[in-house]
N, C-alpha and C positions, 0 to 999 in steps of 0.2 A: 338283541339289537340295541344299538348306540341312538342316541335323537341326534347326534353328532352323523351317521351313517347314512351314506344318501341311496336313495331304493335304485335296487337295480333288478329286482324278480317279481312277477304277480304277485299279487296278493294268495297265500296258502288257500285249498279248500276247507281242510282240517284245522280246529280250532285247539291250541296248548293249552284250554285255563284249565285242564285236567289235573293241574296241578295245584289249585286251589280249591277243589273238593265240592265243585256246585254240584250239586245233583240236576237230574231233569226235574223238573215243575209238571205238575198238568195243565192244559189249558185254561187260560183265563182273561176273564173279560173282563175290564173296569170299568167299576161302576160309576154313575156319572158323577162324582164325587170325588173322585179318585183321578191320580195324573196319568195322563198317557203311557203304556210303555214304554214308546217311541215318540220322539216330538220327529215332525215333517222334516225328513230329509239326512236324521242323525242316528248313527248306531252308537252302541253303550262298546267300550274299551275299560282295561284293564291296565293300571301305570304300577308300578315295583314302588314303594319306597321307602325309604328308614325306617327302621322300627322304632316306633312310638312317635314317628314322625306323618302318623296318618291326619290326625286332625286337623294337625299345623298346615300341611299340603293342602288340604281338602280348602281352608278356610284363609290361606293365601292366593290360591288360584280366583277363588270364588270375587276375592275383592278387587283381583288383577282384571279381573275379566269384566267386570263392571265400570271399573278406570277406565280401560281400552274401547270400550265400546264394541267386546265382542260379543257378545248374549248372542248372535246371528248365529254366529261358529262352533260357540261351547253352551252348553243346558247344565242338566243336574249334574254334581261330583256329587257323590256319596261315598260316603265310612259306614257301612253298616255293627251295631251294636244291637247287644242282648243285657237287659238288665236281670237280675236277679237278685234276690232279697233272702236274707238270712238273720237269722234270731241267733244273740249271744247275750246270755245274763238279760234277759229278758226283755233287750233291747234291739229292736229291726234297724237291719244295715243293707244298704242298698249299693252292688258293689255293678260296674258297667264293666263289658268286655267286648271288644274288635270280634265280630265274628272271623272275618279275613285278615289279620294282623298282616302287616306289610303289604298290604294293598288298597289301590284308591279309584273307585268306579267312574271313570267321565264320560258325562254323552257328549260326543262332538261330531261334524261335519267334516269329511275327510275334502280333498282335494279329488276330480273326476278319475285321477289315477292312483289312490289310493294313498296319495302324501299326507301329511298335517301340513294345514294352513302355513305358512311362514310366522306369520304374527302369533299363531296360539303354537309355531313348532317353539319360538324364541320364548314366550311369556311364561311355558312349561320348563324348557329347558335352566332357565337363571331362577327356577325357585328352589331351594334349599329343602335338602332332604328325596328330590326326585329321583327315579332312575331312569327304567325304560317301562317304553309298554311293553307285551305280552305281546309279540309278533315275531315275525321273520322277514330279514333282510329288507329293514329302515322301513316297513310299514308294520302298523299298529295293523292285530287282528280284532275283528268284531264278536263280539260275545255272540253265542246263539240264541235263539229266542227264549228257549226253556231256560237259560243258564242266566238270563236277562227278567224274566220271570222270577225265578227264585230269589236272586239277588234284591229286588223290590220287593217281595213277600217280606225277606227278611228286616228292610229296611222300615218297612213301616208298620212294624209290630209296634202295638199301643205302650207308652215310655210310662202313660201313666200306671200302668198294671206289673208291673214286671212279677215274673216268674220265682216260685220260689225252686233251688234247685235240690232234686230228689239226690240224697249224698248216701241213704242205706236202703237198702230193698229187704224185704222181707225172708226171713232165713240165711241172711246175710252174720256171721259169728264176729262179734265183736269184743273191745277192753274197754271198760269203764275207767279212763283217765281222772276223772276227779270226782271228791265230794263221799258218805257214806259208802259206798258201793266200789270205792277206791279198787284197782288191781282184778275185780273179777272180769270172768268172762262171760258171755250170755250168745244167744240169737234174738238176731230182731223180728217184732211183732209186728210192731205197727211201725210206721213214719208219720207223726201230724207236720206234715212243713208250714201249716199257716202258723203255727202255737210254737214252731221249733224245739219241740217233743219228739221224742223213740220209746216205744213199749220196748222192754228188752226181755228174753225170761231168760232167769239168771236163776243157780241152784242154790237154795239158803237152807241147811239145816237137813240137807238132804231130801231136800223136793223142791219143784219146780216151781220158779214164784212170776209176776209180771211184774216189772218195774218202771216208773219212767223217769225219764233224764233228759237234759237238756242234750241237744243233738252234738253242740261243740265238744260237750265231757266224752265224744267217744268215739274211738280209732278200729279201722279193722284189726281180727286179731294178727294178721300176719304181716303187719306193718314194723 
């Protein structure tokens, strides 16, 4: 769909963001603490746009919408990110990542016949980097609940904690790229991700030894 394209079919039953990988959610209640699912009267949609033009979007609309005076029509845009943290040379590096690259979550208020607003179709359309929503024939489809679910789980994982991420599993065969240990091979034993450590056991001398190394010094072997 074009935002240019004007509706001429109901709104679909069946929802396309199948092709952004939500899973179903289980049920959930928020706590009183916690924002709505849903604010009164708006479902959560799905816009297309540039790559690596998520934040830019999110954080343009965000200030358009507050110029205009639409907060009635449009609620939360979200980008949802995952942070994780990794150790190199003994130093922690905190690297962020787009769970959904090329896409940008809006809650808005549709028109009684499934349109976008004129004011939020125009305000969306002239921001740079946009595409379309996730719909067919000039209406936006609505997320499902589960998929609307999930998508807020993700969003409001705590920024201060980020994840460190598991990069070798155990009996996983690996190559010691750097430092004593240079060129051999080994199995991994352990993983400490907070220490960004790998126990390796690697054969010296003709027996099996444990060794450990910094997680960056080392490649699978069949890379």
């Amino acid at each position: 769909m074009s935002l240019n394209s004007p509706p001429s079919e109901p709104r679909p039953t069946e929802s396309r963001l199948v092709e952004i990988n939500l899973t179903d959610a289980p049920e959930h209640t928020p706590h009183a603490d916690e924002e709505p699912i849903y604010q009164p009267g708006m479902d959560w949609f799905v816009l297309r746009v540039a790559s690596n033009k998520e934040n830019y979007v999110r954080e343009t609309l965000l200030r358009k919408v507050q110029i205009e005076g639409l907060t009635n029509l449009v609620g939360r845009i979200l980008v949802p990110t995952e942070k994780t943290k990794t150790m190199q040379g003994g130093k922690q590096r905190i690297t962020e990542t787009k769970l959904y690259p090329g896409y940008v979550f809006v809650e808005m208020r549709l028109e009684p016949d499934g349109r976008i607003p004129q004011d939020v179709f125009f305000l969306i359309k002239e921001t740079t980097g946009v595409g379309d929503f996730v719909g067919t024939a000039g209406r936006p489809t609505p997320m499902s609940r589960s998929e609307v679910e999930q998508m807020l789980h993700d969003a409001r994982k705590p920024e201060e904690a980020p994840q460190v991420k598991a990069e070798f599993n155990k009996g996983d065969v690996v190559k010691i790229k750097e430092g004593p240990f240079e060129n051999m091979e080994g199995t991994v034993d352990e993983f400490m991700p907070d220490k960004g450590i790998v126990r390796v056991l690697v054969t010296i001398f003709g027996r099996q030894a444990p060794i450990e190394v910094e997680y960056w010094t080392l490649a699978r072997a069949d890379e």
